[in-house]
C-alpha positions as CSV (number, residue, x, y, z in Angstrom):
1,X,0.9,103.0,70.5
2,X,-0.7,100.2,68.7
3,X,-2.6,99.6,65.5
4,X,-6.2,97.3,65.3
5,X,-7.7,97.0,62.5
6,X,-11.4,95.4,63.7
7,X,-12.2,98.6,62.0
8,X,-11.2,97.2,58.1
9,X,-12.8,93.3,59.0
10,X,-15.8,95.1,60.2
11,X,-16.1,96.9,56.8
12,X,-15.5,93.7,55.1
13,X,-18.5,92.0,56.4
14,X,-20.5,95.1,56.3
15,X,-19.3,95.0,52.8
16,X,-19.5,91.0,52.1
17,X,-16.0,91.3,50.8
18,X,-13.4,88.6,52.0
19,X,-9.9,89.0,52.7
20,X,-8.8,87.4,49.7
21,X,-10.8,89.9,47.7
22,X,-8.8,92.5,48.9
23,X,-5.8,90.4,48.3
24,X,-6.3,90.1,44.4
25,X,-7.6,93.6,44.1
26,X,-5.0,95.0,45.8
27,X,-1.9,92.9,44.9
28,X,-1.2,92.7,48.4
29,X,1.5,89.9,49.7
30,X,0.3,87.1,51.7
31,X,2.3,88.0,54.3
32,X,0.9,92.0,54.5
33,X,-2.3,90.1,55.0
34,X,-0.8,88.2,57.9
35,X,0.5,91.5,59.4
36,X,-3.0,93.1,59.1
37,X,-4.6,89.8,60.6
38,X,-2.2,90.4,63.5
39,X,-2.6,93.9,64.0
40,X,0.9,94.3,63.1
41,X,1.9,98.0,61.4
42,X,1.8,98.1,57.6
43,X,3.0,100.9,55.2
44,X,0.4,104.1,54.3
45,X,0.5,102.7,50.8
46,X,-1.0,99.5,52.0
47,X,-3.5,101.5,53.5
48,X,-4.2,103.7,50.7
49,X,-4.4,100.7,48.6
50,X,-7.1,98.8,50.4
51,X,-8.9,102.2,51.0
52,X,-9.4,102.8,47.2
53,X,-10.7,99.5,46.8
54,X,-13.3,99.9,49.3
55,X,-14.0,103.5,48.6
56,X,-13.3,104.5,52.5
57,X,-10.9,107.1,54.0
58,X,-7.9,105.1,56.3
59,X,-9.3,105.9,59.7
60,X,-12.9,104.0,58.6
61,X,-10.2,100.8,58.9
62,X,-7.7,101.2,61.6
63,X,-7.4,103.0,64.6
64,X,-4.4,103.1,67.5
65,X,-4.3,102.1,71.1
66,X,-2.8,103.7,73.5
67,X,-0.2,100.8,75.3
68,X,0.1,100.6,79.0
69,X,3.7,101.6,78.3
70,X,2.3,104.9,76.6
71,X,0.0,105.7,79.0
């Protein structure tokens, strides 16, 4: 399975918060940014962390994808 997270950058705009908002509030590393830019998995304490800043539950910003190899 993979992770997307159009889900989180759709609630950023919806939001007009940028990604470097999140950054600072968050504490976040520039390169767990990166891995969320990418769709690349990231720890539940990433997620939870970003959650409580934007007051949303996890799945309101990812979701997974079934692979070709999965299906």
């Amino acid at each position: 399975m993979n992770v997307t997270y159009k889900k989180l950058w759709k609630l950023l705009i919806d939001k007009q918060i940028t990604a470097a908002d999140i950054r600072r509030a968050t504490e976040l590393s520039s390169c767990t940014m990166s891995k969320l830019r990418h769709d690349e998995p990231v720890s539940i304490t990433v997620l939870l962390k970003v959650a409580a800043v934007l007051d949303c539950d996890i799945s309101d910003m990812c979701e997974f994808e079934k692979s070709s190899v999965d299906r």
